[in-house]
C-alpha positions in Angstrom: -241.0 -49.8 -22.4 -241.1 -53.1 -20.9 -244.5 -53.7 -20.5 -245.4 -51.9 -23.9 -243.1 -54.6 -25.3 -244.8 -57.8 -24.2 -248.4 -55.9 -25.8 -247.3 -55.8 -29.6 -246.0 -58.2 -32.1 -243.5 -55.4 -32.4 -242.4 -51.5 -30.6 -240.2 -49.0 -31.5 -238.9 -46.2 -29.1 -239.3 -43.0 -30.0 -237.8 -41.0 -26.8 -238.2 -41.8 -23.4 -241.2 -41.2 -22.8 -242.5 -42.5 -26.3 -243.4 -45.5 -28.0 -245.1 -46.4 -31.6 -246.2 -50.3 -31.6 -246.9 -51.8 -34.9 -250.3 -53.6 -34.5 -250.5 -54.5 -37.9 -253.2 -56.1 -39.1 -255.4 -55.8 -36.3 -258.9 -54.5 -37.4 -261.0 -54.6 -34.9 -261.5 -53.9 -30.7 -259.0 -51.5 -31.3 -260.3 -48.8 -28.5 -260.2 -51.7 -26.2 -257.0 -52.6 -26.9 -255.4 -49.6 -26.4 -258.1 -49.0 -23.4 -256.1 -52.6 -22.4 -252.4 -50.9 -22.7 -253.3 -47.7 -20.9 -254.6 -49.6 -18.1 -252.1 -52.4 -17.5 -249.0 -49.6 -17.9 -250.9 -47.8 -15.0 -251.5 -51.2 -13.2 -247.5 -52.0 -13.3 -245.9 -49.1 -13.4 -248.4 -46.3 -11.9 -247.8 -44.0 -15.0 -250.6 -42.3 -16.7 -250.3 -42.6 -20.5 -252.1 -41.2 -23.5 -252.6 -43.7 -26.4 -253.1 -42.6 -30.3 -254.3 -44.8 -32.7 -254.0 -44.5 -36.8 -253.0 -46.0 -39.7 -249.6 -44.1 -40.2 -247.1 -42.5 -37.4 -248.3 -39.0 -38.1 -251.8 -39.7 -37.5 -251.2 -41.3 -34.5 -249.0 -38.8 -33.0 -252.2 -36.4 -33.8 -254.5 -38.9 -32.0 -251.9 -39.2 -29.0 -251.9 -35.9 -28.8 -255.6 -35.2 -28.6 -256.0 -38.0 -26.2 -253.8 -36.8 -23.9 -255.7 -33.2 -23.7 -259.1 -34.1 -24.2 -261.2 -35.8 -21.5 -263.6 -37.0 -23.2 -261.2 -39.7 -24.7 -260.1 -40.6 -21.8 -257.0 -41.2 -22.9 -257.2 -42.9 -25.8 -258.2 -41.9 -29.4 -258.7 -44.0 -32.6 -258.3 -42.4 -36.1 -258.5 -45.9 -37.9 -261.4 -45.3 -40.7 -263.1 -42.5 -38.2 -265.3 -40.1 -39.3 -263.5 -37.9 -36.2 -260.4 -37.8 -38.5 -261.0 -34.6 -40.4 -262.2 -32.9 -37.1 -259.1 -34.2 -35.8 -256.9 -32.8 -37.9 -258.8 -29.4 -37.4 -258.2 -29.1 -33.7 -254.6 -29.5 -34.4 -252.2 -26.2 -35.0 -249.6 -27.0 -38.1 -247.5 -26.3 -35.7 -248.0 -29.3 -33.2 -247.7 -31.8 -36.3 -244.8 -33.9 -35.7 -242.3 -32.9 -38.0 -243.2 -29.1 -38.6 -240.8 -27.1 -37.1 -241.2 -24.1 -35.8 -240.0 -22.0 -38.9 -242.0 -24.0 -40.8 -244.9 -23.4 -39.0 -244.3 -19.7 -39.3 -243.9 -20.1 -42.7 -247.0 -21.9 -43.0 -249.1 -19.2 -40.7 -248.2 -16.5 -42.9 -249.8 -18.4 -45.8 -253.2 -18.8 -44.0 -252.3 -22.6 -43.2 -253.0 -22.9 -39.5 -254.1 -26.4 -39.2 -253.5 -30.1 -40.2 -256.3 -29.5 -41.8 -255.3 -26.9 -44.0 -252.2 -28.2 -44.7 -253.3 -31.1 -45.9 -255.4 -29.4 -48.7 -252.5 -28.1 -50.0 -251.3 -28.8 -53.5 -248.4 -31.3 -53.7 -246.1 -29.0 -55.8 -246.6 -25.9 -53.0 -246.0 -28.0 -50.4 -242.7 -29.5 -52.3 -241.3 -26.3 -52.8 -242.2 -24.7 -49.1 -241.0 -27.5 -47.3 -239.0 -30.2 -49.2 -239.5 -34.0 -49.7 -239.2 -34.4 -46.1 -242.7 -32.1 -45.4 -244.6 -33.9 -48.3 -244.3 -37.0 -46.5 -245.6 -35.7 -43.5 -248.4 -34.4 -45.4 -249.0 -37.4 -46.7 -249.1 -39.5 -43.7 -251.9 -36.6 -42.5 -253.9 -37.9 -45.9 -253.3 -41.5 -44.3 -250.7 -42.7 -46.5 -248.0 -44.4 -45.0 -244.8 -43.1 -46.3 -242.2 -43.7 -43.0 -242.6 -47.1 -41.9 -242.8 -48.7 -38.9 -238.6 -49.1 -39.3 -237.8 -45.8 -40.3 -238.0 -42.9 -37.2 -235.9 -40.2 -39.0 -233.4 -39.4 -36.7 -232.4 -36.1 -35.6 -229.0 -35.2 -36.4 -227.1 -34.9 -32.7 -224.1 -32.2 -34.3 -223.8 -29.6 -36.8 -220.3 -28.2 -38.0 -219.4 -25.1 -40.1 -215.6 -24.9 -41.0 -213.5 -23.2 -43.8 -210.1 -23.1 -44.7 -208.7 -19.7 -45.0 -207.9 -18.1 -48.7 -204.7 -16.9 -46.7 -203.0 -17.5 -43.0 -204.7 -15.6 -40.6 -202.9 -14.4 -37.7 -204.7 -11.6 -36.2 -207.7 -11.9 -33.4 -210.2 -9.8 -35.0 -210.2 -11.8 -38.3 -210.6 -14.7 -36.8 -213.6 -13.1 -34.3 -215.4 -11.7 -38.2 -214.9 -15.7 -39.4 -215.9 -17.6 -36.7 -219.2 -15.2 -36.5 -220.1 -16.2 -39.5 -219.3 -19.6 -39.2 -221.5 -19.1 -35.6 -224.3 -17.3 -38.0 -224.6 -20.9 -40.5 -225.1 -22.8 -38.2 -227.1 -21.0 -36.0 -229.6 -20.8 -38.8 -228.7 -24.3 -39.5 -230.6 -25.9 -36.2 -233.1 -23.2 -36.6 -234.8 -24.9 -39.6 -234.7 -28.0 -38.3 -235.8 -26.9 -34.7 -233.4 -28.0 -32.8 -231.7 -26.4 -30.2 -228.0 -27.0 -29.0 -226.2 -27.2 -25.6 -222.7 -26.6 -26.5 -220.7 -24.9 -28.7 -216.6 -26.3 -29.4 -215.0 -23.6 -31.1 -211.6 -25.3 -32.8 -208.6 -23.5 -34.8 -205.8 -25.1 -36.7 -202.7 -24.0 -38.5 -201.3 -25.5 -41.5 -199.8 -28.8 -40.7 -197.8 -29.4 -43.7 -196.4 -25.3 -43.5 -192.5 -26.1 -41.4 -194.2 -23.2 -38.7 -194.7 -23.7 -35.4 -197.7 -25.5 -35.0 -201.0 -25.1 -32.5 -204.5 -26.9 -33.2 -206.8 -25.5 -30.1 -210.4 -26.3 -29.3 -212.6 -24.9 -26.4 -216.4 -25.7 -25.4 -219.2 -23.4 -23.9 -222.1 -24.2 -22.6 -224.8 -22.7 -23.4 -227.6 -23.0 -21.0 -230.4 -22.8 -21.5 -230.3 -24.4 -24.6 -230.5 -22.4 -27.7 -230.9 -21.5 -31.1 -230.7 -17.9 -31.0 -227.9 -16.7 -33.3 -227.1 -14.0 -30.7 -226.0 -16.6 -27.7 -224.7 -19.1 -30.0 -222.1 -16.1 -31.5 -221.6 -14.7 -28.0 -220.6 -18.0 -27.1 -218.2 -18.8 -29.9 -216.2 -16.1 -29.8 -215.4 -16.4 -25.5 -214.2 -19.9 -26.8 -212.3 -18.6 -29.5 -210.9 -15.5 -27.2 -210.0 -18.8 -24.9 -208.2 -20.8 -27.7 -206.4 -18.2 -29.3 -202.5 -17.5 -29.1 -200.5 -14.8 -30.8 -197.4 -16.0 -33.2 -199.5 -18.7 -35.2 -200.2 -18.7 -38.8 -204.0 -20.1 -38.8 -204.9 -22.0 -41.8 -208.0 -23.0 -40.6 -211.3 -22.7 -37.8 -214.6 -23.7 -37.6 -217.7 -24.0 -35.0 -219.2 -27.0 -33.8 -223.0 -27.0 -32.1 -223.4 -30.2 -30.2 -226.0 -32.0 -27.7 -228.8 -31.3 -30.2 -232.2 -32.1 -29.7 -236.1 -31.0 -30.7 -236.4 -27.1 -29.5 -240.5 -28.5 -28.4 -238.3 -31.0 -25.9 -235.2 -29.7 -24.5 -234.7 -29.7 -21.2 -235.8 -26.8 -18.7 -233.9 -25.6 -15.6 -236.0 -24.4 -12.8 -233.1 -20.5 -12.9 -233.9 -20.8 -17.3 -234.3 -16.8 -17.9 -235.9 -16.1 -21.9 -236.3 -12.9 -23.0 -239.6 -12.7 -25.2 -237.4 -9.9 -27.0 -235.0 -12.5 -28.4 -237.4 -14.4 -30.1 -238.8 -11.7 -32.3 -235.0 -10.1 -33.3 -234.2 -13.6 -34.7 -237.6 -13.7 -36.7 -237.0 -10.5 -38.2 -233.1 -11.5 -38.5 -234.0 -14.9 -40.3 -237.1 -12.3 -42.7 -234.8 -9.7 -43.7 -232.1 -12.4 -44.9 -234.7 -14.6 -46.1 -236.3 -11.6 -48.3 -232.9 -9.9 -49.5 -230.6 -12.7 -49.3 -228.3 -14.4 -47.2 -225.9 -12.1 -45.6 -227.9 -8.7 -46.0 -227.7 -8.4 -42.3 -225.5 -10.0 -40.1 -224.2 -10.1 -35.9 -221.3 -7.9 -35.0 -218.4 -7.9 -37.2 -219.1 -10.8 -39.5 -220.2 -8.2 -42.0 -217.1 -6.4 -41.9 -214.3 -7.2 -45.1 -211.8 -9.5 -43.5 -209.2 -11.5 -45.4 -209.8 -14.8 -44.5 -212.3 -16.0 -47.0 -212.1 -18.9 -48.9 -209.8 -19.1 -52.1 -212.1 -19.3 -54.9 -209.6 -18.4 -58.2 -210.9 -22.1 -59.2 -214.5 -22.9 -58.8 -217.0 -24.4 -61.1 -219.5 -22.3 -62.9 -222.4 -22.3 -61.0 -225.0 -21.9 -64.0 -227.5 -23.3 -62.4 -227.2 -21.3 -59.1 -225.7 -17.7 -59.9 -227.3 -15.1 -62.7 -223.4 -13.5 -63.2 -222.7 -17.8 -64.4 -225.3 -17.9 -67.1 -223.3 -18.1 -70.1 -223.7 -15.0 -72.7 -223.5 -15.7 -76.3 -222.9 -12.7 -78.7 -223.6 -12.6 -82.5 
C-alpha cells in the first residue's frame, strides 16, 4: 500500500490485498502506467499484482479480474474507451461482479442473466425491483456510469442482531430454545443476502430490570468455524450458547442473537481441517425457495415452528395497509 501510495494523486484501500487509485484525469499511456505500477510493486516488494483499469470501480474490478487470469494481458487490462469492453463484460459470470452476492446471482441465473453482459441489458425497473437501489448502481457502473465515487467504498456491515422482547415472562428452556431459533433463522437469512458469512454467534438473555425479581442478564459466544451462513450451524450454535447461559428461577423478559466477525462469504478465511458438506448448500437453497415462494415462515429449523408463548405483544400496532391484505380498510354501503 506504500508504494501504490507514492504512484497516485490519490488511493483508497479496499482490503488487504486491494487497492483502487483515483488517476483522474489522466487520458493517455494508461497501459504503461499501470505496466509502470505492476512492475515497480514487484521491483520493491516481490509481489505479483493484477492491475484493472476503467472509468468507474466496477469496471475496474472486472478488468482486474480478467487481468489477473488471462495471460495475454499480462497482468494488466484497460477498459478506458475499449472496444474490449463489451467482450469483457461477457467473459464475466454475474456472479463474480463485485457487489452480486451469491443469492443474487442465483436469482439472476434462474432468469437467464448469466453474465455482466446480460445484466447490463436489463431494464432499470427489473433490475430495481430484483435487486434494490444498491444493484442498480452496480449496473450502472457496468454501463460506465460512475455512481460510487472514488470516496464512497460501501462498507460491509461487521454485526447483525435479532432481539425481541417477550409478549409475556418466559421461564421455561424450551420456549426460549423455539425463540432464539427463530431469532437464529433472521438472521441467518439476514447475512445470506448480503453474502456474508459470520464467525461467532453471542447468544444474550435478560429479565426485566424494572420487575423487583431477582435479576440475571447472561450472554455466551460460539465459534463457529468454519465460517458460515448456513442456517442449520448458526441455530445449532445458538442454542449450545443458550443451553450455556440459561438458569432455572428467572423470569426472562427478553433474548436475542448476535452474528459477529462478518465478512464477504467469496473471502473468508480457510482452515487447512475446514470440512463442507456439498449437501448443506443445496438444503439452504431449497430452505431460502420454499420460504421465498410461500412466505416467510412456511418452513422453519427444529422447533421454531412450534406455538410457544413468547411472541411479541402486539394488542397495539399500527395498521399496516400498505403491507398486510387483512389491514386494507373495507367500506360497506
Amino acid at each position: 500500500m506504500q508504494v501504490l501510495a507514492d504512484m497516485a494523486p490519490a488511493t483508497q484501500k479496499y482490503s488487504i490485498d486491494e487497492c483502487f487509485l483515483d488517476i483522474t484525469g489522466m487520458t493517455d499511456g494508461l497501459d504503461e502506467y499501470g505496466q509502470g505500477v505492476q512492475a515497480k510493486v514487484k521491483q520493491w516488494t516481490g509481489i505479483p499484482v493484477g492491475i484493472g483499469i476503467a472509468e468507474t470501480k466496477t469496471l475496474a474490478k472486472v478488468a482486474n479480474r480478467i487481468a489477473k487470469s488471462s495471460k495475454k494481458t499480462g497482468g494488466v487490462l484497460n477498459l478506458v474507451g475499449s472496444p474490449w469492453r463489451t467482450k469483457a463484460l461477457e467473459k464475466t459470470d454475474v456472479g463474480d461482479v463485485w457487489g452480486i452476492g451469491k443469492q443474487y446471482a442465483k436469482k439472476l441465473n434462474r432468469n437467464g442473466v448469466t453474465t455482466a453482459l446480460d445484466l447490463i441489458s436489463q431494464p432499470d425497473g427489473w433490475i430495481r425491483n430484483e435487486m434494490g437501489v444498491n444493484g442498480l448502481k452496480t449496473v450502472r457502473e457496468l454501463r460506465n456510469e460512475d455512481c460510487i465515487g472514488f470516496d464512497s467504498i460501501p462498507q460491509s456491515k461487521q454485526t447483525t442482531m435479532v432481539s425481541r422482547s417477550f409478549g409475556k415472562p418466559v421461564t421455561e428452556l424450551d420456549d426460549l430454545i423455539n425463540a432464539v431459533t427463530t431469532f437464529a433463522t433472521t438472521a441467518a437469512a439476514d447475512i445470506r443476502r448480503a453474502n456474508l458469512v459470520s464467525s461467532a454467534i453471542s447468544v444474550f438473555l435478560e429479565t426485566n430490570r424494572f420487575s423487583k425479581g431477582p435479576q440475571y442478564s447472561p450472554s455466551r459466544s460460539v465459534e463457529l468455524s468454519p465460517a458460515t451462513s448456513n442456517t442449520k450451524h448458526i441455530v445449532r450454535a445458538a442454542i449450545q450458547g443458550l443451553k450455556e447461559a440459561y438458569r432455572e428461577g428467572f423470569k426472562f423478559k427478553k433474548a436475542g442473537v448476535m452474528l459477529l466477525d462478518l465478512v464477504d462469504a467469496d473471502s473468508a478465511p480457510q482452515s487447512l481441517f475446514d470440512h463442507h458438506d456439498p449437501k448443506d448448500d443445496k438444503l439452504i437453497e431449497a430452505f431460502d425457495q420454499i420460504n421465498s415462494q410461500q412466505g416467510a415462515g412456511a418452513i422453519n429449523f427444529g422447533t421454531a415452528g412450534q406455538r410457544s408463548g413468547w411472541h411479541s405483544a402486539s394488542a397495539y400496532q399500527s395498521p399496516r395497509y400498505t403491507t398486510e391484505w387483512d389491514a386494507i380498510p373495507v367500506v360497506k354501503t
